[in-house]
Structure formats: structure tokens, C-alpha cells
C-alpha positions, 0 to 999 in steps of 0.5 A, spaced: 527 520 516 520 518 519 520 515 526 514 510 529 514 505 533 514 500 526 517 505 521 523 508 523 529 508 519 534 502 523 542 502 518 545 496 519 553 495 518 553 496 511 549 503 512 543 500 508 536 501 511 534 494 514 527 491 511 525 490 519 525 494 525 523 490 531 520 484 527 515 489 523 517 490 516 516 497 514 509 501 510 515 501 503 518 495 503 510 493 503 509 498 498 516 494 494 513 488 495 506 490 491 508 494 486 513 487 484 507 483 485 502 487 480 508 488 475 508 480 475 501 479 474 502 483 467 499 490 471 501 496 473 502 500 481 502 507 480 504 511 484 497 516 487 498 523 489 492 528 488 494 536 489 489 538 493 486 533 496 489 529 502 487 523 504 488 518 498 490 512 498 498 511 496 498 506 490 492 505 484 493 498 481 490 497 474 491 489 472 490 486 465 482 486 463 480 493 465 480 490 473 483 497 479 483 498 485 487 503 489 491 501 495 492 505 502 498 501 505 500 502 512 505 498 517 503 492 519 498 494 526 497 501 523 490 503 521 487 508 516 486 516 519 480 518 518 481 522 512 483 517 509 477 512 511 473 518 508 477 518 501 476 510 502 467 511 503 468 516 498 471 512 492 467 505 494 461 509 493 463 511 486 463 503 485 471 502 485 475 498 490 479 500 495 484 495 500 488 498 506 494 493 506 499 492 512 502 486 511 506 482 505 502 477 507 495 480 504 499 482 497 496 476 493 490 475 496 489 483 494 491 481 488 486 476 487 480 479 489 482 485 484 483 479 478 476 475 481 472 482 481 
């Protein structure tokens, strides 16, 4: 179990993990939302994981006509390490976009962009 001040595991009476702790909602539920938000746009969110090389953002986006991005996502008020700033300036300096998403809330407008990139 991982425990934050946003992302701790809270059970409700059924015994099922709550969407929302304290009024925040969790870096996995955020991730969920994504990946249903980019399979309705005709897309696939992958999920990113490179052995041997730490600080790579958690999900690769590809959408219909060639458009990808990789996305960091992170509890709402969270920020990047600075690994992961790194691997970011690393992967925007070889022309791919990189978001950092910590709220439902900036799924579509992420979508978006990708689709208007």
C-alpha cells in the first residue's frame, strides 16, 4: 500500500478502495480515467515501463493519424521528480510531446492537444 498525504488507500464499508481520499482523487483513478478517455477517442494508452532506465513517464498515448505523447500522471497537487523532469527535456528534445496530468480534469484538454498537434 502506498501512503501519501493524496494517495493513501482508504476502504470503505464494502472493503473496496475509495476513488477519493480527503477530497483528492488518486494518481490511479486519474490513470483509469485516461486510458477510457483515449480508447473512446479510437487510441490506445499504454502502459511505460523501460527496465533500466527510471524516471519515464507512466503511459504512452498513441491516437488515430499517427499523434503520441507520453504522459506523467501524479496525484492532484503533486509534481514531477527531477528524474523525471529530466527524462521529460529528454524526450521533448527529440520532438515528442510529454504532459504531466494531475487532475481529471486535464484529461481532455490533453487529449486535445495531442489530436491538434
Amino acid at each position: 500500500m502506498r501512503i501519501g498525504i493524496y494517495t493513501q488507500n482508504v476502504l470503505n464499508t464494502k472493503g473496496n478502495s475509495n476513488e477519493k481520499h480527503g477530497g483528492f482523487m488518486r494518481e490511479k483513478t486519474i490513470e483509469a480515467k485516461l486510458v477510457k478517455a483515449v480508447k473512446a477517442k479510437g487510441g490506445l494508452a499504454l502502459k511505460f515501463i523501460c527496465p533500466g532506465l527510471n524516471g519515464v513517464p507512466d503511459r504512452l498515448v498513441l491516437l488515430p493519424k499517427g499523434k503520441i505523447a507520453f504522459i506523467e500522471l501524479k496525484a492532484p497537487g503533486e509534481t514531477m521528480r527531477p528524474l523525471q523532469v529530466k527524462r521529460k527535456r529528454q524526450l521533448e528534445s527529440l520532438g515528442f510531446l510529454v504532459y504531466c496530468i494531475d487532475s481529471a480534469e486535464q484529461i481532455g484538454v490533453t487529449i486535445n492537444a495531442i489530436q491538434a498537434s
